[in-house]
py3Dmol code that shows the C-alpha trace and the ligand (Angstrom):
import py3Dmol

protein = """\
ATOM      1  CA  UNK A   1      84.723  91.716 106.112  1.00  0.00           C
ATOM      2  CA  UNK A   2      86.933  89.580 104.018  1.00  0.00           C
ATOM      3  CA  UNK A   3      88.441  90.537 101.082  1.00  0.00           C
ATOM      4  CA  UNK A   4      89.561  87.869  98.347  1.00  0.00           C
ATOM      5  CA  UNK A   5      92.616  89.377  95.722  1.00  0.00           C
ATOM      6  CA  UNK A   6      93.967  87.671  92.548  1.00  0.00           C
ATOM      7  CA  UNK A   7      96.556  88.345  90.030  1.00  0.00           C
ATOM      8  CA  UNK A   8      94.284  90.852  88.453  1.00  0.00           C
ATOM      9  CA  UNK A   9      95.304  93.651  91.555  1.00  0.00           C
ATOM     10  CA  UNK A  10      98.425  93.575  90.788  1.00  0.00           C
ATOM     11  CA  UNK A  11      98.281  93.625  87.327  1.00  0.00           C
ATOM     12  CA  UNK A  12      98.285  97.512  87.086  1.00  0.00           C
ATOM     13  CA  UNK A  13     101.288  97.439  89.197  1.00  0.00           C
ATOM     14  CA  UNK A  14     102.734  95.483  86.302  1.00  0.00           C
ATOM     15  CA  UNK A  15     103.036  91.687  87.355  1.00  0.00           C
ATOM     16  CA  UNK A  16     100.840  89.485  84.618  1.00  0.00           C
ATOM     17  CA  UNK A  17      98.061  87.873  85.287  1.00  0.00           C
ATOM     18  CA  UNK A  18      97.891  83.799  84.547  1.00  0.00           C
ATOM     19  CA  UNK A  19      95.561  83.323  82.553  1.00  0.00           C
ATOM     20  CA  UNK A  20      94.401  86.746  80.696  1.00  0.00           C
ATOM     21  CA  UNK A  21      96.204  86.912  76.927  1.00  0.00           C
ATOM     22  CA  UNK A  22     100.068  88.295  77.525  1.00  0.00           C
ATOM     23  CA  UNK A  23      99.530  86.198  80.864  1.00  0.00           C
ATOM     24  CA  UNK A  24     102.153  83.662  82.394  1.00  0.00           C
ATOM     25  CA  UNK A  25     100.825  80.614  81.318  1.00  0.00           C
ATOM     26  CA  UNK A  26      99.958  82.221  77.874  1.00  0.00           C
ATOM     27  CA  UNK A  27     101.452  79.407  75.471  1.00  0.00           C
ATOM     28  CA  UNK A  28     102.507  77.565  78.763  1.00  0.00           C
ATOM     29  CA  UNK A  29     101.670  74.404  80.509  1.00  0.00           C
ATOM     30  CA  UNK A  30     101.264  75.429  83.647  1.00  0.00           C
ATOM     31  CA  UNK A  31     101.106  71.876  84.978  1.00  0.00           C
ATOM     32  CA  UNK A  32     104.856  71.972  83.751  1.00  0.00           C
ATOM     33  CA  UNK A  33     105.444  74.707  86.620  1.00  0.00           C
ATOM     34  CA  UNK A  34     103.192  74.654  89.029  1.00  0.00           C
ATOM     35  CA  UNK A  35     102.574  71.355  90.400  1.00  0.00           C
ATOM     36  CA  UNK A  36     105.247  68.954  92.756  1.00  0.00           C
ATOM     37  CA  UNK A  37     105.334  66.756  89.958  1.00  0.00           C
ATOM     38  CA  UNK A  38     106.915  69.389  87.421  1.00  0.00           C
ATOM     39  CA  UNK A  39     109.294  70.423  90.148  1.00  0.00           C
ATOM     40  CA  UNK A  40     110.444  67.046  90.901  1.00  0.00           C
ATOM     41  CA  UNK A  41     111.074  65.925  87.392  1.00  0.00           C
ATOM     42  CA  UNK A  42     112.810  69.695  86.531  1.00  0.00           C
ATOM     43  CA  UNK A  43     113.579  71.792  89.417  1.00  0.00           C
ATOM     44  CA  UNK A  44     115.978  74.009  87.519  1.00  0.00           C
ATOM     45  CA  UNK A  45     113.074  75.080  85.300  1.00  0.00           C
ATOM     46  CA  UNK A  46     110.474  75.770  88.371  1.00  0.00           C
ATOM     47  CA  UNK A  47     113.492  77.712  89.867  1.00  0.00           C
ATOM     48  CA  UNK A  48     114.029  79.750  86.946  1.00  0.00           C
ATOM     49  CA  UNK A  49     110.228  80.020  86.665  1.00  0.00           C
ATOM     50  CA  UNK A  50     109.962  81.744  89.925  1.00  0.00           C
ATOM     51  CA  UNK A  51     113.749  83.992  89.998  1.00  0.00           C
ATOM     52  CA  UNK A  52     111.858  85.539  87.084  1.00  0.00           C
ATOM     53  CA  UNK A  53     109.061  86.375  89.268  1.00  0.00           C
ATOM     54  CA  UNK A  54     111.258  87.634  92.286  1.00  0.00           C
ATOM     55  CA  UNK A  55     113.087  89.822  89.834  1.00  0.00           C
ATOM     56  CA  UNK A  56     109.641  91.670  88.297  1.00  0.00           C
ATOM     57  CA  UNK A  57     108.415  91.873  91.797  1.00  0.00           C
ATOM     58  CA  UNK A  58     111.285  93.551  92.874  1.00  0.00           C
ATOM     59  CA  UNK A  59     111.148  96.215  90.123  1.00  0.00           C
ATOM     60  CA  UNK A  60     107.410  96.960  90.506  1.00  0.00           C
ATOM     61  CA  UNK A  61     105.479  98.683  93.661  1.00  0.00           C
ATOM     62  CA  UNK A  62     101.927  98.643  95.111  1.00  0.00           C
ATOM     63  CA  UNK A  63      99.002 100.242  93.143  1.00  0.00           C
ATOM     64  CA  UNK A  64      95.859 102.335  94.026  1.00  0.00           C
ATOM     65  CA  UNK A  65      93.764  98.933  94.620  1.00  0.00           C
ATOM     66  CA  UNK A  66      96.169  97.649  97.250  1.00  0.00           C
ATOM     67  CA  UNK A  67      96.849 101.259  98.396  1.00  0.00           C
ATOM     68  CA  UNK A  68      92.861 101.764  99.288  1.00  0.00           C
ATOM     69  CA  UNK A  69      92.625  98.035 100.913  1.00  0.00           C
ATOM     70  CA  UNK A  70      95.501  99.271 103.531  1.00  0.00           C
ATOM     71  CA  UNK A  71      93.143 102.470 103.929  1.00  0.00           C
ATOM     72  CA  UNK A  72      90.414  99.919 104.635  1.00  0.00           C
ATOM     73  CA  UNK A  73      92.249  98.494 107.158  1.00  0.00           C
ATOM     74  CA  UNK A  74      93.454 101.499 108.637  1.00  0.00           C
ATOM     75  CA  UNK A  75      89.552 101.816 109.173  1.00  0.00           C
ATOM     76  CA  UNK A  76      88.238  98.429 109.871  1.00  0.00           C
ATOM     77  CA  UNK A  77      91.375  97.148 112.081  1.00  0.00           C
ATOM     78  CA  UNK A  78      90.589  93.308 113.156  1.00  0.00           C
ATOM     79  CA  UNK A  79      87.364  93.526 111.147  1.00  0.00           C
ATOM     80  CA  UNK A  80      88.505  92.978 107.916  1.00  0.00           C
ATOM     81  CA  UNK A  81      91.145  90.218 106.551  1.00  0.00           C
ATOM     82  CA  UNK A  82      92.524  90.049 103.190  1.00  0.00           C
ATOM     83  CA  UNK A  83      93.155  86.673 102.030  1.00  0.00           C
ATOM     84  CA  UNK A  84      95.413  87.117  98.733  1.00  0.00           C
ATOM     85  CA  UNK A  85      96.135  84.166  96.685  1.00  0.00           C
ATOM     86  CA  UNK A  86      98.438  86.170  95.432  1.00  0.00           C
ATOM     87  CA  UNK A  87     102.185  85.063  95.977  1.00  0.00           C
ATOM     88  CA  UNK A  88     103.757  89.025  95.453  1.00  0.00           C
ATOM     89  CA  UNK A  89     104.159  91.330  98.676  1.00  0.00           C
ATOM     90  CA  UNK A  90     102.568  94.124  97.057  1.00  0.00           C
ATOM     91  CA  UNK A  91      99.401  94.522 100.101  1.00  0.00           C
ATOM     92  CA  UNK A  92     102.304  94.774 102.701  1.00  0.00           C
ATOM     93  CA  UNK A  93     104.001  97.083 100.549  1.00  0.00           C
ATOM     94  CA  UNK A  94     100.722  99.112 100.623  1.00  0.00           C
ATOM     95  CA  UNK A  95     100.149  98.762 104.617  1.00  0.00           C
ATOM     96  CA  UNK A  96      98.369  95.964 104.751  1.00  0.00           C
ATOM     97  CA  UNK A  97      99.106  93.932 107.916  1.00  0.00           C
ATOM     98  CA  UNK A  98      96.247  91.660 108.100  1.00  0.00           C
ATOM     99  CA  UNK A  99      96.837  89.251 104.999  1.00  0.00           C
ATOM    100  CA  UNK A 100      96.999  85.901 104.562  1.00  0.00           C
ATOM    101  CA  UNK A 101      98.351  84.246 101.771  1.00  0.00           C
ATOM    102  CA  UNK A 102      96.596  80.897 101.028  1.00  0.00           C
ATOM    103  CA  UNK A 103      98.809  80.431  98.118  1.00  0.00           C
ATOM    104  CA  UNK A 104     102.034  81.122  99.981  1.00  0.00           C
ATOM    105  CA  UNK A 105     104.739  83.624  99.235  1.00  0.00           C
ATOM    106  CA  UNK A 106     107.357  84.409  96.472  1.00  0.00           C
ATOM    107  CA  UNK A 107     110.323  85.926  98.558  1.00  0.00           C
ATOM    108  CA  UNK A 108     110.031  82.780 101.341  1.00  0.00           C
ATOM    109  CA  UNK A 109     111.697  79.760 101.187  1.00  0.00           C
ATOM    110  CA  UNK A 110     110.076  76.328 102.392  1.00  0.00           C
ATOM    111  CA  UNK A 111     112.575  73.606 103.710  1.00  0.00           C
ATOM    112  CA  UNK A 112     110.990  70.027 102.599  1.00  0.00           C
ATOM    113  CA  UNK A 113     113.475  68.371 105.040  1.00  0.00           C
ATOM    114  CA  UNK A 114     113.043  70.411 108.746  1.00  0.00           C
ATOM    115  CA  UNK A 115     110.094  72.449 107.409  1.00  0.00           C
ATOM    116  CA  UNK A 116     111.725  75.413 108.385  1.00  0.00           C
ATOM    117  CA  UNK A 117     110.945  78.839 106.605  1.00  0.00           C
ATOM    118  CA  UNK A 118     113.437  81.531 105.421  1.00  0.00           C
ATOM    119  CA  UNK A 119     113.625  84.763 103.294  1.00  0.00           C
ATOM    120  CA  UNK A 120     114.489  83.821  99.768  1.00  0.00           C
ATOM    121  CA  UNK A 121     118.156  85.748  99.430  1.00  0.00           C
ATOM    122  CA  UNK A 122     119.479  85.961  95.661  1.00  0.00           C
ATOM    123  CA  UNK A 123     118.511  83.560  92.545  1.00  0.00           C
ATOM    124  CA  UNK A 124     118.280  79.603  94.225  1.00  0.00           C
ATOM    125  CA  UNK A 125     118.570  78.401  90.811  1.00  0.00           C
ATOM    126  CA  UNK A 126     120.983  76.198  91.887  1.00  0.00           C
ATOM    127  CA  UNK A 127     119.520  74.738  94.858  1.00  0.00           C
ATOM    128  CA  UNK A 128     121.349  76.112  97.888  1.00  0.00           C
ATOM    129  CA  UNK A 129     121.494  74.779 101.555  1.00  0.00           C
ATOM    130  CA  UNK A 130     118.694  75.019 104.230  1.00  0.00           C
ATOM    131  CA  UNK A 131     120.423  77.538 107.213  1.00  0.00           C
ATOM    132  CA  UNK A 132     118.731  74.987 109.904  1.00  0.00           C
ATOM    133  CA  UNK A 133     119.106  71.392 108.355  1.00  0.00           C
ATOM    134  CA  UNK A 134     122.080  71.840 105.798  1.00  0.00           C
ATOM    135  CA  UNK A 135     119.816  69.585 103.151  1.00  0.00           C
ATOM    136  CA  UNK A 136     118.943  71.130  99.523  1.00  0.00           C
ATOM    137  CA  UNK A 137     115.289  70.983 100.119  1.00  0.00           C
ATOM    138  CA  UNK A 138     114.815  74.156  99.841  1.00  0.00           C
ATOM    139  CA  UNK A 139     112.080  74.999  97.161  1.00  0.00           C
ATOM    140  CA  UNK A 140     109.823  78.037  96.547  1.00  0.00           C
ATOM    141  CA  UNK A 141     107.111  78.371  99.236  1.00  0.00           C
ATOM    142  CA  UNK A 142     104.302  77.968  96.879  1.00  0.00           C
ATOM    143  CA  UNK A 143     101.127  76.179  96.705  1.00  0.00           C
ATOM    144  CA  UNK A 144     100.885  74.411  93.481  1.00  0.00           C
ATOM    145  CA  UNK A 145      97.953  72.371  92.497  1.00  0.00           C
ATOM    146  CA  UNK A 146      97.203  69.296  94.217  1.00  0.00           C
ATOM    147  CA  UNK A 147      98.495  70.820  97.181  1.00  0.00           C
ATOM    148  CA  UNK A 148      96.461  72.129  99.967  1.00  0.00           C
ATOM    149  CA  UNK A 149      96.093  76.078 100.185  1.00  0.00           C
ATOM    150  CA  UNK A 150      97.644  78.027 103.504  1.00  0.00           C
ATOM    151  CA  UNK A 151      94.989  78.961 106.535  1.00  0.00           C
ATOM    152  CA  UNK A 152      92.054  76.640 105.252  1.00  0.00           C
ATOM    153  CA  UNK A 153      91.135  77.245 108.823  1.00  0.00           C
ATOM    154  CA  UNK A 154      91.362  80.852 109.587  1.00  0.00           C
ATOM    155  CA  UNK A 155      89.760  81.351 106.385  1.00  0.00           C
ATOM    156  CA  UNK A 156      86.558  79.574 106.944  1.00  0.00           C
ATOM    157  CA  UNK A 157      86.268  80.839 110.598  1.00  0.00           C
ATOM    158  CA  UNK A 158      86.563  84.603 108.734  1.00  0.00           C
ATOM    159  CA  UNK A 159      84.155  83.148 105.766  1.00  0.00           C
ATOM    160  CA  UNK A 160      81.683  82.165 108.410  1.00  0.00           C
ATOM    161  CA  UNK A 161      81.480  85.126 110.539  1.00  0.00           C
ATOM    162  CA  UNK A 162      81.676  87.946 108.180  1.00  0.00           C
ATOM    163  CA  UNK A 163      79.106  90.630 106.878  1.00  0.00           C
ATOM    164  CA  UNK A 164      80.609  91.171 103.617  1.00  0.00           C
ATOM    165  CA  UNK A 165      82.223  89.208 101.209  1.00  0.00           C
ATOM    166  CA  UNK A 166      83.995  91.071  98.104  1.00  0.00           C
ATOM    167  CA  UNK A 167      86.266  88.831  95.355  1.00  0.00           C
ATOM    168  CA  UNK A 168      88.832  91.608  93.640  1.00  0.00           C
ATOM    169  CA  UNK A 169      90.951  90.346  90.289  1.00  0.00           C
ATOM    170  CA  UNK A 170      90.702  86.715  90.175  1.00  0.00           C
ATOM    171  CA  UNK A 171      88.819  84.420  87.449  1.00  0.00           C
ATOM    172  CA  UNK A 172      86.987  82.237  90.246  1.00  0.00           C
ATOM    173  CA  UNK A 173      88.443  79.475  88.255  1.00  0.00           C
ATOM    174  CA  UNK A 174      90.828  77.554  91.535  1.00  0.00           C
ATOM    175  CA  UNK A 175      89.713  75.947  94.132  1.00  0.00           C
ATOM    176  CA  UNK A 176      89.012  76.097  96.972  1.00  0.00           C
ATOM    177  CA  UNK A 177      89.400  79.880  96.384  1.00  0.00           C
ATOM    178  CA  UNK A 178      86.424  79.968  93.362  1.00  0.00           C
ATOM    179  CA  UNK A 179      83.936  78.676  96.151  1.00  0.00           C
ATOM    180  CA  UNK A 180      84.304  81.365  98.946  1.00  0.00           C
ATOM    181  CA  UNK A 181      81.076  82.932  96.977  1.00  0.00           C
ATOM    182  CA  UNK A 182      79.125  80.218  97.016  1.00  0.00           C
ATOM    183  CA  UNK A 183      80.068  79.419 100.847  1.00  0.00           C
ATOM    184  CA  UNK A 184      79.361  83.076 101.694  1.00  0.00           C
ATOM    185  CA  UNK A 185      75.970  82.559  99.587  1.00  0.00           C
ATOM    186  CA  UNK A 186      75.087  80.137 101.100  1.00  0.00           C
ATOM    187  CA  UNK A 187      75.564  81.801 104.835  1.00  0.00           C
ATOM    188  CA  UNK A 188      73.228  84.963 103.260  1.00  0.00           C
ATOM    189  CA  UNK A 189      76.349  86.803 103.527  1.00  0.00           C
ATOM    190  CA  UNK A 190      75.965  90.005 101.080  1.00  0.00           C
ATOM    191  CA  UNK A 191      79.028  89.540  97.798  1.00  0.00           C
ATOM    192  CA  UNK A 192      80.652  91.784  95.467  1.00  0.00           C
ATOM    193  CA  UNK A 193      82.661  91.294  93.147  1.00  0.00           C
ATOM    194  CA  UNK A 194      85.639  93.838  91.105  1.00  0.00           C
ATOM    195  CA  UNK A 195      87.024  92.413  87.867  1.00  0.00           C
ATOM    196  CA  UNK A 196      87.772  93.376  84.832  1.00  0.00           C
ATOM    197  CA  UNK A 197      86.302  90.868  82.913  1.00  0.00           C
ATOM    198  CA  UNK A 198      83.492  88.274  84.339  1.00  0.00           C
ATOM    199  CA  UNK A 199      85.028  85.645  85.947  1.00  0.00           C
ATOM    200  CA  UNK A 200      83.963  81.977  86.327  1.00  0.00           C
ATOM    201  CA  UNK A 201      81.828  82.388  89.653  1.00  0.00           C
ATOM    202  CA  UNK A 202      80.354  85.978  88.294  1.00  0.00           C
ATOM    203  CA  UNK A 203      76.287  85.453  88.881  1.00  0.00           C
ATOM    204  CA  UNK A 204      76.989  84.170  92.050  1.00  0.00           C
ATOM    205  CA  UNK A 205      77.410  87.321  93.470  1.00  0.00           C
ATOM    206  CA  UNK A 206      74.967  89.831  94.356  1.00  0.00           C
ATOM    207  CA  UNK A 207      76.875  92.455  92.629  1.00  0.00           C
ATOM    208  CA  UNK A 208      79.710  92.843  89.681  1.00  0.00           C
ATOM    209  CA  UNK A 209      81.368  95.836  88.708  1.00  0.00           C
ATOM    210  CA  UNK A 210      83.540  95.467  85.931  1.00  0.00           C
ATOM    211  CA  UNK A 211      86.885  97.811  85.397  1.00  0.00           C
ATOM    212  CA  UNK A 212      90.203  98.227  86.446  1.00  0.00           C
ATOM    213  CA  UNK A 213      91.147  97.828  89.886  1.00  0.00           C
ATOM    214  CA  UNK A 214      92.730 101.071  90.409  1.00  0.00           C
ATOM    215  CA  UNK A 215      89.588 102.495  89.663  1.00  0.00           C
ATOM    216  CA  UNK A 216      87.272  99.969  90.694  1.00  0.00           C
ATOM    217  CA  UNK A 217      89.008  99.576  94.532  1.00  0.00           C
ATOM    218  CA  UNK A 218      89.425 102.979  95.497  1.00  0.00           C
ATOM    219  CA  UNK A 219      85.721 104.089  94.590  1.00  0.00           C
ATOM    220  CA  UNK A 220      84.415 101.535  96.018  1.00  0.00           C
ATOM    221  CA  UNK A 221      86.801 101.802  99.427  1.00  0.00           C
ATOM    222  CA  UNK A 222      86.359 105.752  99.619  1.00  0.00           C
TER     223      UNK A 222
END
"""
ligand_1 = """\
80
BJW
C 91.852 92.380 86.500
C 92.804 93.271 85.999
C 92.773 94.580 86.500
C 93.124 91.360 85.041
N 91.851 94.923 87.411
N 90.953 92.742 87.389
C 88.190 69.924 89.453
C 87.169 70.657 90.045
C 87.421 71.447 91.170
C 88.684 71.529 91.714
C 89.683 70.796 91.126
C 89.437 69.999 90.015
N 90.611 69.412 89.665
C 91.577 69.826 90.518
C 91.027 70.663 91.419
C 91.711 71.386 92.516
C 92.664 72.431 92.009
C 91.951 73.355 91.029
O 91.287 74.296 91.380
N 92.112 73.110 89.730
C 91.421 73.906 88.725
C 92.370 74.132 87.562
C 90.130 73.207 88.352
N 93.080 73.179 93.177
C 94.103 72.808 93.935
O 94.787 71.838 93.649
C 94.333 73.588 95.188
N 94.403 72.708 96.297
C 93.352 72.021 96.721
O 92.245 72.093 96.178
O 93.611 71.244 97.812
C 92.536 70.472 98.364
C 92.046 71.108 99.628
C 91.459 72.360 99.601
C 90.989 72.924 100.781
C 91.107 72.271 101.969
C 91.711 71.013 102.008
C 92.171 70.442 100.835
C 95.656 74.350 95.109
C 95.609 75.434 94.094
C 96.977 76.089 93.968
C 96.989 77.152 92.894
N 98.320 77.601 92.720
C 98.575 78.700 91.784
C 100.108 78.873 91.667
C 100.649 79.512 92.960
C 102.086 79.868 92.853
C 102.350 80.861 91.747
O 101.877 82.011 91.808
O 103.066 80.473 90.811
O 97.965 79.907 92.259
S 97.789 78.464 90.197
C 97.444 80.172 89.931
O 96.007 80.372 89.822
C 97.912 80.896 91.195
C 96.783 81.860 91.433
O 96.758 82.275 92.781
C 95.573 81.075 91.000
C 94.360 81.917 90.665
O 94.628 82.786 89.576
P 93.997 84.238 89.572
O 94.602 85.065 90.627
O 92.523 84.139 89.568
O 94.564 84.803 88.161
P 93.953 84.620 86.685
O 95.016 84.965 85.730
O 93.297 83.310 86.527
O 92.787 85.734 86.627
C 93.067 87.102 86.669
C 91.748 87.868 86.763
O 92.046 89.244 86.964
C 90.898 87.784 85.470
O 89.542 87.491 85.821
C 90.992 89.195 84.870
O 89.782 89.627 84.259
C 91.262 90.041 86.104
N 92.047 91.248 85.824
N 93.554 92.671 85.039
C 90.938 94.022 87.799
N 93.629 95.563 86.032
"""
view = py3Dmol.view(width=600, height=400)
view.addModel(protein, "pdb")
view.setStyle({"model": 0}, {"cartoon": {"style": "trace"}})
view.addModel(ligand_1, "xyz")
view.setStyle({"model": 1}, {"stick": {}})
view.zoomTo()
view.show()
């Protein structure tokens, strides 16, 4: 089985969506903070963009959606992967030990320079060494658009073998993530989809439920 998560899992556990009203890029540009061209012409501003971030995830926990997806697992073992494009921790926080995160992840740190990877310790607004190379490449380990997602791979292989494909709290409207329904479609793999609203991709799948995804997960899970 693979499961596909969004901003909209987490948004019960209080983290805001993108693109729903009171979202981040409500009123923003988010081509001024989320592509390598905004962060090389203002890095202090993507920096800022994404201490904000660390700091909310920090105060918030896992929900009931991501809570029931580690039960899942706990069930399912090696036959079910989670591919979040979310960039919070909140499935691992839940149990989940079987996630990939296409998108990358907030609390890592991605050296430009040596490539090297490291645990994002305090606010980098101000651009601090890389432990390995001694450059200032570090920059949030991110996948912003124009960029190509994490585990393109591994994802496909899953996509291609799997019985089940279910979409939880995302608008279908980034690729490639938006056409995992159509490739599962088009394998005759069986799709569902929990949102809250319809998203993008919504009569592509065999079956939408609408509703929160504290609700909407654990019912479905249980
Ligand atoms: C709830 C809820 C509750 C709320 N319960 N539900 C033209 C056509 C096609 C493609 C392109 C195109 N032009 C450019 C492209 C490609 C581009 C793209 O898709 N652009 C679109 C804007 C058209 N994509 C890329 O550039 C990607 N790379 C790529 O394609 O490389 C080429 C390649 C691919 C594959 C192999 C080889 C090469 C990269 C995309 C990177 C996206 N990055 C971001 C930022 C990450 C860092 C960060 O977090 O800051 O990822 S953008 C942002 O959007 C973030 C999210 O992961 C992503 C998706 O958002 P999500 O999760 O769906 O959130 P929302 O807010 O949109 O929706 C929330 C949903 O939840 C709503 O539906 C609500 O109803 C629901 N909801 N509360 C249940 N309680």
């Amino acid at each position: 089985m693979v499961v596909l998560t969004g901003a909209g899992i987490s948004a019960e556990s209080g983290l805001p969506t993108f693109r729903d009203a009171d979202g981040l890029w409500e009123g923003h540009d988010p081509m001024q903070v989320a592509t390598p061209e905004a962060y090389a012409t203002d890095p202090a501003l993507v920096h800022r963009f994404y201490d904000e971030r660390r700091s909310a995830l920090a105060r918030v926990g896992p929900n009931a959606a991501h809570s029931a997806l580690a039960r899942l697992e706990e069930a399912l073992g090696d036959d079910l992967l989670v591919v979040t494009q979310n960039i919070d921790d909140l499935h691992e926080r839940a149990g989940s030990r079987r996630v990939l995160h296409m998108h990358g992840r907030l609390r890592s740190a991605w050296c430009t320079a040596c490539d090297a990877r490291h645990d994002w310790i305090g606010p980098l607004g101000h651009h601090p060494a890389c432990p390995d190379c001694g450059t200032r490449e570090l920059r949030p380990d991110v996948v912003w658009f124009g960029e190509v997602p994490h585990g393109m791979d591994r994802i496909e292989e899953a996509l291609w073998d799997c019985d089940l494909f279910v979409s939880i709290g995302t608008s279908g409207l980034v690729y490639p993530a938006a056409a995992f329904v159509q490739y599962a479609v088009a394998r005759g793999t069986p799709t569902l989809e929990l949102n809250l609203d319809a998203s993008d991709g919504t009569s592509d799948f065999d079956e939408s439920r609408r509703g929160p995804a504290t609700r909407l997960v654990p019912a479905w899970v249980d």
